[in-house]
VOROLUM-191902 format. One line per field, with one value per atom (N, C-alpha, C, CB): x, y, z; chain; residue number from 1; atom name. Coordinates in nm, 2 decimals. Atoms other than C-alpha are relative to their C-alpha. Glycine has a CB too. Layout:
# residues N
east: (X|...)
north: (Y|...)
up: (Z|...)
ch: (A|...)
i: (NUM|...)
at: (CA|...)
This chain:
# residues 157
east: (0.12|13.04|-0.12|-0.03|0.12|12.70|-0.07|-0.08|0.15|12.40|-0.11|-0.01|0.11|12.10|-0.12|-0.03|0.14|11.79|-0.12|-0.01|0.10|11.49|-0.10|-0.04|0.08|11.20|-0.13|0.02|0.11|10.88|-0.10|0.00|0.12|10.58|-0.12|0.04|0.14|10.23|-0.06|-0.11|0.08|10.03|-0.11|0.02|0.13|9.73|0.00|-0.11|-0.02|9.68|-0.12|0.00|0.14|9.36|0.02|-0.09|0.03|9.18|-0.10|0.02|0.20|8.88|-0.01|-0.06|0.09|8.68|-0.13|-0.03|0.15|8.37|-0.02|-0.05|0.09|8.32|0.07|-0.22|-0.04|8.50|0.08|0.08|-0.14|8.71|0.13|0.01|-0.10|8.97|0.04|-0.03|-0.02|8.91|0.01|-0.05|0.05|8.86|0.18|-0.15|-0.13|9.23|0.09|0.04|-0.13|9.37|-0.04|-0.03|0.01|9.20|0.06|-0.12|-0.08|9.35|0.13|-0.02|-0.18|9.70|0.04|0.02|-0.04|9.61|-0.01|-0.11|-0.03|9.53|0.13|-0.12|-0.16|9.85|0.10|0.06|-0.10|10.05|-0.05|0.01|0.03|9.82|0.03|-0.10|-0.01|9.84|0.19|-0.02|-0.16|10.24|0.03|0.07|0.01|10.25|-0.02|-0.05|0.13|10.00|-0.06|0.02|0.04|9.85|-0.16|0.06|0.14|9.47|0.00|-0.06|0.07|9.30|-0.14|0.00|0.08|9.10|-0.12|0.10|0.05|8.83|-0.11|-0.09|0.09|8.66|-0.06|0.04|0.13|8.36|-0.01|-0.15|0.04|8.29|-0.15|0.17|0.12|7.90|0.05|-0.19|0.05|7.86|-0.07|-0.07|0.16|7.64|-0.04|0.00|0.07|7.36|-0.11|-0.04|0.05|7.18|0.02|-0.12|-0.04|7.22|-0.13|0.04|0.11|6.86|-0.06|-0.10|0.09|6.69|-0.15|0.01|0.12|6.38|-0.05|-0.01|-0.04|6.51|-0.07|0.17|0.06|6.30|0.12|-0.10|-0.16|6.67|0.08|0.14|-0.10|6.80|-0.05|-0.04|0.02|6.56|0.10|-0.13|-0.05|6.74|0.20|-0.03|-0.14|7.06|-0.01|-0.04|-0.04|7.00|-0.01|-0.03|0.01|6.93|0.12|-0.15|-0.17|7.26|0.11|0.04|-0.14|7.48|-0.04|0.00|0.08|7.26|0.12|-0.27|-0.07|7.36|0.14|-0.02|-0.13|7.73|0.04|0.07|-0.03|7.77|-0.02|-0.13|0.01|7.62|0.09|-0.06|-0.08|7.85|0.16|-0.03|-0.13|8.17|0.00|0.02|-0.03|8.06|0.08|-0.06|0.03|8.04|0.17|-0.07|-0.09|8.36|0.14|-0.02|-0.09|8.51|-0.02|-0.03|0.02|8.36|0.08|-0.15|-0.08|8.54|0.11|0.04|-0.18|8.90|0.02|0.11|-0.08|8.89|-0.04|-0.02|0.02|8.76|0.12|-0.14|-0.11|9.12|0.09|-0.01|-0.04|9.26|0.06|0.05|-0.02|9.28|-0.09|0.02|0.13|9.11|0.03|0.01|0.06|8.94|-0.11|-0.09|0.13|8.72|-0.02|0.07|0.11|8.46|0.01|-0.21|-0.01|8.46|-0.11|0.13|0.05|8.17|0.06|-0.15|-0.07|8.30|-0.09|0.12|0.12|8.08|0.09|-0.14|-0.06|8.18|0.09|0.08|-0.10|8.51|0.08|0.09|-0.03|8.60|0.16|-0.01|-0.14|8.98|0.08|0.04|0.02|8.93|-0.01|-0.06|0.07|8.74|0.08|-0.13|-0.12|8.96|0.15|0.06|-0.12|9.28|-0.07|0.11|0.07|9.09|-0.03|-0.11|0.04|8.97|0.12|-0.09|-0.15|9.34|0.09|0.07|-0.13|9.50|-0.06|0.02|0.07|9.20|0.00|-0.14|0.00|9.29|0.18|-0.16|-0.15|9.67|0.06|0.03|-0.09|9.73|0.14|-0.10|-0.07|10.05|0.10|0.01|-0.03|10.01|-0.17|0.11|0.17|9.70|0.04|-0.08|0.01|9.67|-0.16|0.05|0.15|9.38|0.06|-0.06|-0.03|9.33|0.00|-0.16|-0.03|9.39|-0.14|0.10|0.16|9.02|-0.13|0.02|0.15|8.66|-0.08|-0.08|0.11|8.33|-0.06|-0.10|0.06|8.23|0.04|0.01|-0.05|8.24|0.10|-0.07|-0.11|8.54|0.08|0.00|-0.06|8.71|0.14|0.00|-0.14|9.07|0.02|0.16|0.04|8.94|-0.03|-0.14|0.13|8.72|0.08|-0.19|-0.05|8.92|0.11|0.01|-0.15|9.28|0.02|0.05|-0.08|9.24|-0.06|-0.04|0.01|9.09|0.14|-0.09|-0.13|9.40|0.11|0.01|-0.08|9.62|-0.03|0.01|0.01|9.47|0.02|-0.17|0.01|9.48|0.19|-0.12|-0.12|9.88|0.05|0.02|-0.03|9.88|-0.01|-0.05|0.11|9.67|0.08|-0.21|-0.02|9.82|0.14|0.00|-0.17|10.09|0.04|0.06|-0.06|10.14|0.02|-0.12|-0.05|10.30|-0.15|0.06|0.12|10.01|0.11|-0.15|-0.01|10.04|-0.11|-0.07|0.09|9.88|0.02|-0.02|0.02|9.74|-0.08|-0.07|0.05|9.66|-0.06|0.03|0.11|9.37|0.01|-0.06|0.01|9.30|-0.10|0.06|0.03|9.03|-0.11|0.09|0.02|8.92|-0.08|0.10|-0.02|8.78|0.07|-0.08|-0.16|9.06|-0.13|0.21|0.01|8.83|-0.10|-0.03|0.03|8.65|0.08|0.04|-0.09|8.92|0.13|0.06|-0.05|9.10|0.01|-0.02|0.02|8.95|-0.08|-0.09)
north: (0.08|12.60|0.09|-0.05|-0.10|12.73|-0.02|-0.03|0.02|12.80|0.05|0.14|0.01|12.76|0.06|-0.19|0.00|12.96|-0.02|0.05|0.08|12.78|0.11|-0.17|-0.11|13.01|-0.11|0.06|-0.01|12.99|-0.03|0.10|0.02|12.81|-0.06|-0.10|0.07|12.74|-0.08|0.10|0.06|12.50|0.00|-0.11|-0.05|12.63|0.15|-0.15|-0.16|12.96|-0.01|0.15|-0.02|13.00|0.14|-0.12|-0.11|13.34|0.08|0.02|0.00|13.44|0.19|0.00|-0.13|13.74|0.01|0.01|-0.01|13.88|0.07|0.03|-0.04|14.04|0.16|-0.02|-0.18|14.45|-0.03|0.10|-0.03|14.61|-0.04|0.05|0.06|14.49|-0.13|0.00|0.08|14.20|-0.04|-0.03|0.03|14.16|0.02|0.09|-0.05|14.33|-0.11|0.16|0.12|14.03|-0.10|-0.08|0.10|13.82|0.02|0.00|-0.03|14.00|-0.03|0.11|0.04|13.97|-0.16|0.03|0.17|13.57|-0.02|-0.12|0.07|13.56|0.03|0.05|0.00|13.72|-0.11|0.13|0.08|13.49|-0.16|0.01|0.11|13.20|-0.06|0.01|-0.01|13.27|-0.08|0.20|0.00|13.29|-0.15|0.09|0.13|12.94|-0.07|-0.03|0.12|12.75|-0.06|-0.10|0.06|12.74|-0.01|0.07|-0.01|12.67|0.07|-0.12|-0.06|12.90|-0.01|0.09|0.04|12.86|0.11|-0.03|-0.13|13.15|-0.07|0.13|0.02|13.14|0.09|-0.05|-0.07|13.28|-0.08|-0.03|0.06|13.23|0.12|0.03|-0.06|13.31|-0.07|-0.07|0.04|13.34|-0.10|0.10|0.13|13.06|0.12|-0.18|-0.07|13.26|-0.09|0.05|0.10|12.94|-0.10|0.00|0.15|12.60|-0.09|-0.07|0.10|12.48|0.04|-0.03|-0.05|12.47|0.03|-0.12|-0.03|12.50|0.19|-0.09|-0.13|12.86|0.09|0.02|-0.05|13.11|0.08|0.08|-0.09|13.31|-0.11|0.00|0.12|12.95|0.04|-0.22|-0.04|13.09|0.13|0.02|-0.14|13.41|-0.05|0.15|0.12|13.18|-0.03|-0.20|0.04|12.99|0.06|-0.10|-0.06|13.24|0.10|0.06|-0.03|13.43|-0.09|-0.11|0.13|13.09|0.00|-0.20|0.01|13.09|0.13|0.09|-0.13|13.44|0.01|0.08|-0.03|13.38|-0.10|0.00|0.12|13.07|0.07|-0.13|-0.08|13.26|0.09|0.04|-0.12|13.51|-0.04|0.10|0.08|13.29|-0.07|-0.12|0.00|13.11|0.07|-0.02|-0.17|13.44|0.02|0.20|-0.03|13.50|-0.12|0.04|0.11|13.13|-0.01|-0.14|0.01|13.20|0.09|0.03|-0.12|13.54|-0.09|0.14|0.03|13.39|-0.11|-0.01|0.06|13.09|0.03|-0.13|-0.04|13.26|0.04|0.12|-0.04|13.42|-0.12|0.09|0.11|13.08|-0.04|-0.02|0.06|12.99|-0.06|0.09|0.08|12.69|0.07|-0.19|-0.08|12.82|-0.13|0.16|0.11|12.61|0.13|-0.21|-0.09|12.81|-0.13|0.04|0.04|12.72|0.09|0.00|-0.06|12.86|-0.06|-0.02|0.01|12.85|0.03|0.08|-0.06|12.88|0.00|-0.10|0.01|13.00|0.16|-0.12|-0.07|13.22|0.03|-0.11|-0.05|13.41|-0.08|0.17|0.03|13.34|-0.17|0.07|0.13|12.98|-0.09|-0.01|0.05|12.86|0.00|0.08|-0.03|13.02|-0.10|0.20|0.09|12.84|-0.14|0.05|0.12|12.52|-0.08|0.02|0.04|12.54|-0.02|0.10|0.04|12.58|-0.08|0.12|0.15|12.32|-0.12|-0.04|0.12|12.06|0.00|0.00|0.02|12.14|0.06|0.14|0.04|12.17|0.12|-0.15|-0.10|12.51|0.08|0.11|0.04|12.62|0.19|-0.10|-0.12|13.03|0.06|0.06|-0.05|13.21|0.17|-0.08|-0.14|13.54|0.05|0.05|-0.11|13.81|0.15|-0.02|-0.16|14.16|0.05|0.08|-0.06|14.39|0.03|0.13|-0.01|14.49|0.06|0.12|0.05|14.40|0.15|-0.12|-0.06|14.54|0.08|-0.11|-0.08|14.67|0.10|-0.02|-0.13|14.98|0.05|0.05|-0.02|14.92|-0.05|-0.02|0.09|14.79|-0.02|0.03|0.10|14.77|-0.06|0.09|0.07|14.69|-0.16|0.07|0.18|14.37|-0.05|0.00|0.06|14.25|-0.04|0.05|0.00|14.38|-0.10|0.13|0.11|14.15|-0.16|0.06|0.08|13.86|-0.04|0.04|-0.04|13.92|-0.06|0.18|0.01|13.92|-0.13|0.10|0.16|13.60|-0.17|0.00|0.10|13.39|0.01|0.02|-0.01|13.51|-0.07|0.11|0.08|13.36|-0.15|0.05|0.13|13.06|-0.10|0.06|0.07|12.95|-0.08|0.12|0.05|12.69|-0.01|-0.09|-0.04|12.83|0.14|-0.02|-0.13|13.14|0.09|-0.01|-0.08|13.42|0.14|0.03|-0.13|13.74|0.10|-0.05|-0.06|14.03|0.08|0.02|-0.11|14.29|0.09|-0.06|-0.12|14.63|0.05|0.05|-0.06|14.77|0.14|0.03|-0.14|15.08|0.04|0.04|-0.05|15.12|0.03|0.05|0.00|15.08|-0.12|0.02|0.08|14.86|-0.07|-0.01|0.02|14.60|-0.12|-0.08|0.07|14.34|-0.03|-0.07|-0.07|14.51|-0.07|0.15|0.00|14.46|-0.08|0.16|0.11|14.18|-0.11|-0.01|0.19|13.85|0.00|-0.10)
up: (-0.01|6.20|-0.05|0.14|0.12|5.98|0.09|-0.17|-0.08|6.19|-0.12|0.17|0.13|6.02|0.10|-0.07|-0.03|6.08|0.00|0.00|0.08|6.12|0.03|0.06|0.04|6.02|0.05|-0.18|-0.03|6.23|-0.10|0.04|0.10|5.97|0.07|-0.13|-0.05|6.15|-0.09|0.03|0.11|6.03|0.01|-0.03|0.00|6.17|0.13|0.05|-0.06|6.32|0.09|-0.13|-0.01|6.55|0.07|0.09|-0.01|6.55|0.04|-0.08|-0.04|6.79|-0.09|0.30|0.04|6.69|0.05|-0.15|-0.05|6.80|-0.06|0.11|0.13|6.47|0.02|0.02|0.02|6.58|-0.10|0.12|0.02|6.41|-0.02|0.05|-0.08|6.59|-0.03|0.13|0.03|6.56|-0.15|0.06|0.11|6.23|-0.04|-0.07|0.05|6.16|0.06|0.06|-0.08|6.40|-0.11|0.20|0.15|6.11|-0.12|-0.04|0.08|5.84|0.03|-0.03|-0.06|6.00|-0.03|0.20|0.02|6.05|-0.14|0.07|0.16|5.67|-0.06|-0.11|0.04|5.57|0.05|0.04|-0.04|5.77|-0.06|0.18|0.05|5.68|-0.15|0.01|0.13|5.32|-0.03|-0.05|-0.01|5.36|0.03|0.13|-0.10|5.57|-0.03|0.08|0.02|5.40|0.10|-0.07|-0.13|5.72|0.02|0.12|-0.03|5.82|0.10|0.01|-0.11|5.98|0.10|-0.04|-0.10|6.30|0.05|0.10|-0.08|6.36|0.13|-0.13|-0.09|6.70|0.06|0.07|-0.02|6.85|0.18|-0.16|-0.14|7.23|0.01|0.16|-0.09|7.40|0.17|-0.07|-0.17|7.73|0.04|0.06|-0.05|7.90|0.05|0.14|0.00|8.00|0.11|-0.15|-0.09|8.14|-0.05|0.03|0.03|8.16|-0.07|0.14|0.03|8.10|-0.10|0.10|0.15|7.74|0.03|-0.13|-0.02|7.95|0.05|0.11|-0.03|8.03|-0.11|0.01|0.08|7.87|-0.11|0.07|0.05|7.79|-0.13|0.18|0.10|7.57|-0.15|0.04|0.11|7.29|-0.07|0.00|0.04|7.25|-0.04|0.18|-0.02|7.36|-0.18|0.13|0.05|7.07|-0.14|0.04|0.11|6.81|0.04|-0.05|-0.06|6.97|-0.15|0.22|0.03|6.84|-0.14|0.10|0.20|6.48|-0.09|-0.01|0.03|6.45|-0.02|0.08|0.01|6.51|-0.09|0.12|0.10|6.32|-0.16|0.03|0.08|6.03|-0.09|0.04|0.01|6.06|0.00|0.13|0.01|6.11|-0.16|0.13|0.11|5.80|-0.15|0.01|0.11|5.60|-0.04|0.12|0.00|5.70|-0.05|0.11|0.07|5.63|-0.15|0.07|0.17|5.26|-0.02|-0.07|0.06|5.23|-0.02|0.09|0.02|5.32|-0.05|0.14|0.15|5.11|-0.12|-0.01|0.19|4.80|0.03|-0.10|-0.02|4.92|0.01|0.11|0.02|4.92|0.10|-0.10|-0.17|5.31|0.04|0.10|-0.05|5.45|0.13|0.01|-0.11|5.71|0.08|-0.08|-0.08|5.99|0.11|0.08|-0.10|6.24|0.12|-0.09|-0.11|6.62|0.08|0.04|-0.14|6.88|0.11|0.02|-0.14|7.22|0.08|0.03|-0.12|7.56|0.11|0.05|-0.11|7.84|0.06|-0.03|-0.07|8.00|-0.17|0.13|0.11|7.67|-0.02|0.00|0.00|7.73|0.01|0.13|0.03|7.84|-0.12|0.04|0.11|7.56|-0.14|-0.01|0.12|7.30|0.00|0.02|-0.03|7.45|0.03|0.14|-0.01|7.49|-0.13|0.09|0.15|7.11|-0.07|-0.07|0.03|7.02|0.07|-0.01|-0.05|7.21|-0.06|0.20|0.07|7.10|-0.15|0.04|0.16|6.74|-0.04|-0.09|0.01|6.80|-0.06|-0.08|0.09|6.65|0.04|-0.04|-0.01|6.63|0.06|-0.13|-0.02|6.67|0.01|-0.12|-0.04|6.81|0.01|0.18|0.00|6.69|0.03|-0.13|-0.05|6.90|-0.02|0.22|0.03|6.85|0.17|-0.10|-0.13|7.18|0.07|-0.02|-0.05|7.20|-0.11|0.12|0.03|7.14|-0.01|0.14|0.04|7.07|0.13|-0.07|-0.12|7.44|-0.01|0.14|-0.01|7.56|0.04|0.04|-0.07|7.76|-0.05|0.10|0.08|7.47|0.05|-0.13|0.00|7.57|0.14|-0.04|-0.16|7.95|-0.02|0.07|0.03|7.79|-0.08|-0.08|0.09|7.52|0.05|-0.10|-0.07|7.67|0.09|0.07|-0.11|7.95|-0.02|0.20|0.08|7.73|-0.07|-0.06|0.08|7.54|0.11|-0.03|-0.09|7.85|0.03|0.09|-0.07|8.00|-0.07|0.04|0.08|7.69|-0.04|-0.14|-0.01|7.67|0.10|0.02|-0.10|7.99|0.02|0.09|-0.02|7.94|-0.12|-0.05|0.14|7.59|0.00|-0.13|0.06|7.48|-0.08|0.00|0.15|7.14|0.05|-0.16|0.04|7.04|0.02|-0.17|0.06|7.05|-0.05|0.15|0.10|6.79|0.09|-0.20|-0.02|6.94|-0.08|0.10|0.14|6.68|0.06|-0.15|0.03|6.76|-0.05|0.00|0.02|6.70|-0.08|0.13|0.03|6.50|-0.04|-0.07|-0.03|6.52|-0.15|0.07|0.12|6.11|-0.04|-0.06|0.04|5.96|-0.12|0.01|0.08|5.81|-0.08|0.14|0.10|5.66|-0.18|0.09|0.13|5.38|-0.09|-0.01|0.13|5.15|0.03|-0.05|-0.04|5.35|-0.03|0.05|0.00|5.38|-0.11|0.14)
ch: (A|A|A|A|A|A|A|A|A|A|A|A|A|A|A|A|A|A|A|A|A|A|A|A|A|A|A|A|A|A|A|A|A|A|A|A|A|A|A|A|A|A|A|A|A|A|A|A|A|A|A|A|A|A|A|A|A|A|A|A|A|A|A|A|A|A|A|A|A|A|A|A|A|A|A|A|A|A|A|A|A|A|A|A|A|A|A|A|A|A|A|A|A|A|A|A|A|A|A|A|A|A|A|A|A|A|A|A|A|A|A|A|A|A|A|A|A|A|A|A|A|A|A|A|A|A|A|A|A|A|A|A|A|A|A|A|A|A|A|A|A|A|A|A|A|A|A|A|A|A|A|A|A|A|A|A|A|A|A|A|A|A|A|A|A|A|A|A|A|A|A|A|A|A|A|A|A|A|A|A|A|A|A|A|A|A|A|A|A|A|A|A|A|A|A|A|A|A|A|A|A|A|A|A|A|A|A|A|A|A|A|A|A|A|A|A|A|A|A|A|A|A|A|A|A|A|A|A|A|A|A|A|A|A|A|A|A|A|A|A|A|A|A|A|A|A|A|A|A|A|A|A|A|A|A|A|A|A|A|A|A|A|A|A|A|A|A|A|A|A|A|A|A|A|A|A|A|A|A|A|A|A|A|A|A|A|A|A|A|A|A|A|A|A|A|A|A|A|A|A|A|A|A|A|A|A|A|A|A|A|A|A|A|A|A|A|A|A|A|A|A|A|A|A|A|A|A|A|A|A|A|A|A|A|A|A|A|A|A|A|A|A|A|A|A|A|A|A|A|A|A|A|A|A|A|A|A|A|A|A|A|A|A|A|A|A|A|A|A|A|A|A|A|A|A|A|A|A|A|A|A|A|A|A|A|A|A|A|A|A|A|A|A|A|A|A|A|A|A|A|A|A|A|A|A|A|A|A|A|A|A|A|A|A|A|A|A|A|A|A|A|A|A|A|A|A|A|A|A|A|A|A|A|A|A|A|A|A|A|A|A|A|A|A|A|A|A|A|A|A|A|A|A|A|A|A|A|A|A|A|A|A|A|A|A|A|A|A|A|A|A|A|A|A|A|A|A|A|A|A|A|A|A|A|A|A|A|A|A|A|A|A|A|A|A|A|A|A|A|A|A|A|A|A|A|A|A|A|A|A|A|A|A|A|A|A|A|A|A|A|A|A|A|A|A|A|A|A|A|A|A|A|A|A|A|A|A|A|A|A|A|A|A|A|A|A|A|A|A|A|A|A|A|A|A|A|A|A|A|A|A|A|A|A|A|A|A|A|A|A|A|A|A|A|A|A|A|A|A|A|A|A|A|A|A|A|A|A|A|A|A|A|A|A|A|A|A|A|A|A|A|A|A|A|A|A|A|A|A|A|A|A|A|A|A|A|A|A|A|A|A|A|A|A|A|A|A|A)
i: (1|1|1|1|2|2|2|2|3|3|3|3|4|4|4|4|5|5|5|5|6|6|6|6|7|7|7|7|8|8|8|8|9|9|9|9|10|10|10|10|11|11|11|11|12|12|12|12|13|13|13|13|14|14|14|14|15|15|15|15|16|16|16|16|17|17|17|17|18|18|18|18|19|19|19|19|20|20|20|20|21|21|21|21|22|22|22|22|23|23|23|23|24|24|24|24|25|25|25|25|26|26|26|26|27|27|27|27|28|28|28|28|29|29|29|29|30|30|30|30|31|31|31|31|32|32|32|32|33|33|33|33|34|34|34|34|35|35|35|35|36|36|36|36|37|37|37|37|38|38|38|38|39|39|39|39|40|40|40|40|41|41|41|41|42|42|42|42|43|43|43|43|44|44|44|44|45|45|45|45|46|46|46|46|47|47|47|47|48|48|48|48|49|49|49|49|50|50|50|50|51|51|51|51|52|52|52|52|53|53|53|53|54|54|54|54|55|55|55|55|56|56|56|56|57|57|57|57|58|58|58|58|59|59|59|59|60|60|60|60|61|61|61|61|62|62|62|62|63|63|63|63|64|64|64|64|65|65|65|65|66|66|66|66|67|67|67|67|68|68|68|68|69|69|69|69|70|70|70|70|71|71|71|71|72|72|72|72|73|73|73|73|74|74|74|74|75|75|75|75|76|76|76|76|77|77|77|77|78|78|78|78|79|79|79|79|80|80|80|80|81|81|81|81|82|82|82|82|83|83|83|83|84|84|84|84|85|85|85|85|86|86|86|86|87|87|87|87|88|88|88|88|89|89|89|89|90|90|90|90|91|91|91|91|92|92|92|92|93|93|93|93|94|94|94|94|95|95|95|95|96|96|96|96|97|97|97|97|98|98|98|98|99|99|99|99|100|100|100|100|101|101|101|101|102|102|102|102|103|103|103|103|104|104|104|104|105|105|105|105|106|106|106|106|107|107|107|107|108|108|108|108|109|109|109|109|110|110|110|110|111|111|111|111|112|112|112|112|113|113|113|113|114|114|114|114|115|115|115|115|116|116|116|116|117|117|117|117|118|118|118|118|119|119|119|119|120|120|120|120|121|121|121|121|122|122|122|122|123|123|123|123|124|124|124|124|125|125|125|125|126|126|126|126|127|127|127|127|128|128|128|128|129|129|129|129|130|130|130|130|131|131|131|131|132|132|132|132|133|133|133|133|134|134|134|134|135|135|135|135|136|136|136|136|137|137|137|137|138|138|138|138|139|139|139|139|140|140|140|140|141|141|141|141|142|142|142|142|143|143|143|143|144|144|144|144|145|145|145|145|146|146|146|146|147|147|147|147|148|148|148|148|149|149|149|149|150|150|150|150|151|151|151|151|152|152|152|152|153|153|153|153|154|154|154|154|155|155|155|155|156|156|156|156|157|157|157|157)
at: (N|CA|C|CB|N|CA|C|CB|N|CA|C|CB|N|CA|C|CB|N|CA|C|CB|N|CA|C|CB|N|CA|C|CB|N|CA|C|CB|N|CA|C|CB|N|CA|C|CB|N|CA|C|CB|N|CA|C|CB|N|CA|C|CB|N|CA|C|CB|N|CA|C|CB|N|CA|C|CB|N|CA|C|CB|N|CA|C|CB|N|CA|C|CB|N|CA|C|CB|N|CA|C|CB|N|CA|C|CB|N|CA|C|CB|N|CA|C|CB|N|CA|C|CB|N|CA|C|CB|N|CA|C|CB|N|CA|C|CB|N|CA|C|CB|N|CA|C|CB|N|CA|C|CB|N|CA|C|CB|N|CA|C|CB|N|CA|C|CB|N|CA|C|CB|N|CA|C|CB|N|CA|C|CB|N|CA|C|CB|N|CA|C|CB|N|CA|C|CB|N|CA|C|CB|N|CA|C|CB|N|CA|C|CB|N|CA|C|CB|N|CA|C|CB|N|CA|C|CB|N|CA|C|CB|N|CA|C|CB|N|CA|C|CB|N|CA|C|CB|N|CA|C|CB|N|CA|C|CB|N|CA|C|CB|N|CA|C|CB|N|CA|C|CB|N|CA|C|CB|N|CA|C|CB|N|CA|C|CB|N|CA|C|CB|N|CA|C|CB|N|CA|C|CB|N|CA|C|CB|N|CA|C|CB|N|CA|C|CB|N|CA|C|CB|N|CA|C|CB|N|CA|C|CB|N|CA|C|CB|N|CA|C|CB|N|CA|C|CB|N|CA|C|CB|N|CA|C|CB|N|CA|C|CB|N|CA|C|CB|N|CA|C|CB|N|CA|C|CB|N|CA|C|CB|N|CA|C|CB|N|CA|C|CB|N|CA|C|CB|N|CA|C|CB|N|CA|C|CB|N|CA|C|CB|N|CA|C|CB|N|CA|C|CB|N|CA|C|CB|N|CA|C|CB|N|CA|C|CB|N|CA|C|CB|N|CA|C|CB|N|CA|C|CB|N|CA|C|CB|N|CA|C|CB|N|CA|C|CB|N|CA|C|CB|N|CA|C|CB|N|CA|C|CB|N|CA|C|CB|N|CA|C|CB|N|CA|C|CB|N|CA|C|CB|N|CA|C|CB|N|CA|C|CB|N|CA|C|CB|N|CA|C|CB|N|CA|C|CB|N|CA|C|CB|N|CA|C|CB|N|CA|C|CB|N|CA|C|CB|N|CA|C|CB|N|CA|C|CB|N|CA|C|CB|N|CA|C|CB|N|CA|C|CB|N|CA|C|CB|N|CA|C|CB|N|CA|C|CB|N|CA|C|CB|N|CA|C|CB|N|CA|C|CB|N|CA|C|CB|N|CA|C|CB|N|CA|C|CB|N|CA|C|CB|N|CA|C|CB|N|CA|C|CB|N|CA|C|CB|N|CA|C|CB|N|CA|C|CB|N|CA|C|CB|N|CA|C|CB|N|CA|C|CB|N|CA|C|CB|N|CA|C|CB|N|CA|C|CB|N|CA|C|CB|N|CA|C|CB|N|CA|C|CB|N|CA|C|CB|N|CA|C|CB|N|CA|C|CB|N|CA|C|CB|N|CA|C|CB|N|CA|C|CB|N|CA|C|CB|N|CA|C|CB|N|CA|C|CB|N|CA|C|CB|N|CA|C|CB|N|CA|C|CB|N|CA|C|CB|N|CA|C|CB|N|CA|C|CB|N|CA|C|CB|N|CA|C|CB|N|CA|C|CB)
């Protein structure tokens, strides 16, 4: 009897980042696989709420925060399809880990690759257990990508 191996193909990948290093190398990884796949990629961005009320003197800073990241996700959705990956941007609010598995189940993706750790100072404390919780949290496959700590999207996306 032939067994037939069926080979793993996403058809959308989602990929948070908060812009390190790190992250940026978990993006490079998703565009190689994306590329491979022909899969769309998903990049997401979570803020913290900070406050709830736009009467909050803090919602200005808030809302030039979300300008800023949006900006910056675009940037990044221009790099990787001049690389020839559709790409769609996601802000998230809230519980970093949450938000990220909540954006990938509401858009059905099919493998969620994160990097191990973020931009704080306690990077594999703050990210690692971002990382760990969304492992826990997710009903797709997640890719974790190790950090080194370089920057990977220079000459990447």
């Amino acid at each position: 009897m032939e067994q037939r191996i069926r080979i793993f193909s996403p058809k959308k990948i989602a990929c948070p980042t908060d812009f390190s290093d790190g992250s940026l190398e978990a993006i490079s990884a998703a565009r190689e696989i994306a590329l491979k796949a022909q899969s769309e990629l998903l990049l997401i961005n979570v803020l913290p709420i900070q406050s709830e009320l736009s009467t909050d003197p803090a919602f200005g800073v808030e809302q030039t925060l979300r300008d800023q990241i949006v900006i910056e996700l675009e940037k990044l959705a221009r790099q990787l399809g001049a690389k020839n990956v559709r790409t769609r941007a996601f802000v998230g609010y809230g519980d970093a880990a949450s938000e990220i598995v909540r954006i990938a189940n509401e858009e059905e993706a099919d493998l969620l690759i994160i990097a191990t750790y973020g931009k704080t100072g306690l990077r594999r404390f703050a990210l690692g257990s971002v990382a760990e919780k969304v492992i826990r949290l997710a009903s797709c496959p997640v890719l974790v990508v190790r950090g080194t700590n370089q920057s990977a999207l220079s000459g990447a996306a």
